[in-house]
Wavefront OBJ file of the C-alpha trace (Angstrom):
o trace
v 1.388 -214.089 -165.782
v 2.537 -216.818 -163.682
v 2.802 -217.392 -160.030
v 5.705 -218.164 -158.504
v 6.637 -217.973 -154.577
v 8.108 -219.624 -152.059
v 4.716 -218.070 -150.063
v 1.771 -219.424 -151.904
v -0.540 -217.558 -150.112
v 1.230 -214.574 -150.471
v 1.170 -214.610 -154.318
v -2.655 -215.220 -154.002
v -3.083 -212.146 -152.426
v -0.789 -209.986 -155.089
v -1.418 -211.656 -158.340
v -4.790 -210.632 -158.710
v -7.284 -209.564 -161.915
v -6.600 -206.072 -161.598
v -2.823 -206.394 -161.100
v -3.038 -208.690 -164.393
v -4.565 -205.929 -165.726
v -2.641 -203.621 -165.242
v 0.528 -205.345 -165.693
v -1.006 -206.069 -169.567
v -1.723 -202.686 -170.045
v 1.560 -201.214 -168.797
v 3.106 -203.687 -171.398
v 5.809 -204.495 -168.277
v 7.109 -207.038 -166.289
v 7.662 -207.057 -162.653
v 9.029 -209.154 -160.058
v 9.313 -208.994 -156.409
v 12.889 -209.586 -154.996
v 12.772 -209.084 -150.833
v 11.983 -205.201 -150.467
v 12.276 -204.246 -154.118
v 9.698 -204.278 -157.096
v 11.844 -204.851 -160.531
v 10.110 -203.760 -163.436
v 11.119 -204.530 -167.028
v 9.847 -203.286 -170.359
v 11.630 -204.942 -174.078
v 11.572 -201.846 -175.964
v 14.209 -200.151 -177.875
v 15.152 -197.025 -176.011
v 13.775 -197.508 -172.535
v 15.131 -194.916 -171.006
v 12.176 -192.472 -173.023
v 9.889 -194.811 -171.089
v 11.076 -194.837 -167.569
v 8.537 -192.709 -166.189
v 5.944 -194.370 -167.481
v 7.178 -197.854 -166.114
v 7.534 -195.970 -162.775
v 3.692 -194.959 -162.975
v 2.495 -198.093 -164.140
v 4.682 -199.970 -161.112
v 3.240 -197.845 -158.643
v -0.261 -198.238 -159.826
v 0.277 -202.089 -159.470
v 1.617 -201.698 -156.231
v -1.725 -199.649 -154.999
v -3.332 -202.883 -156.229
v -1.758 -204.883 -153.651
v -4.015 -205.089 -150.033
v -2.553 -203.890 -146.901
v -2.627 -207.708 -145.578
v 0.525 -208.130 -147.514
v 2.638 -205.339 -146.302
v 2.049 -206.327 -142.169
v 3.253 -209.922 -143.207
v -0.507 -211.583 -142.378
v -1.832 -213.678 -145.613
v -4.186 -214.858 -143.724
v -2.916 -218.216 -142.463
l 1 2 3 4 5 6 7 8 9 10 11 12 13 14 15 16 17 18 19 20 21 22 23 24 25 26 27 28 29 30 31 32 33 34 35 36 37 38 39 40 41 42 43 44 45 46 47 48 49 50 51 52 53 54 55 56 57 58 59 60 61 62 63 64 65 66 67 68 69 70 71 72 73 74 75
């Protein structure tokens, strides 16, 4: 999982163990673009999956700490 952001700091705080985790065990890949989380899976038919991604998006959001939602990464 790599890193990328114009806000080091911020990426710190997200991209942590358990959100590498759970990214790995959700098979998925996610990306942050302003307000939005995009979440990809490469299966087949992933419309039969769509819940699932939702679930496993959601539970990697919950990862994230509070700091990053009030805009404060601690610089």
């Amino acid at each position: 999982m790599s890193k990328c952001s114009v806000d080091p700091a911020f990426a710190e705080l997200v991209i942590t163990e358990n959100v590498i985790r759970r990214t790995a065990e959700a098979k998925a890949g996610w990306r942050l673009h302003g307000h939005h989380m995009i979440g990809w899976i490469s299966e087949r038919r992933p419309y039969e999956k769509i819940v699932g991604l939702a679930e496993a998006m959601t539970a990697i959001l919950g990862e994230f700490p509070a700091s990053v939602w009030t805009g404060n990464t601690g610089d």
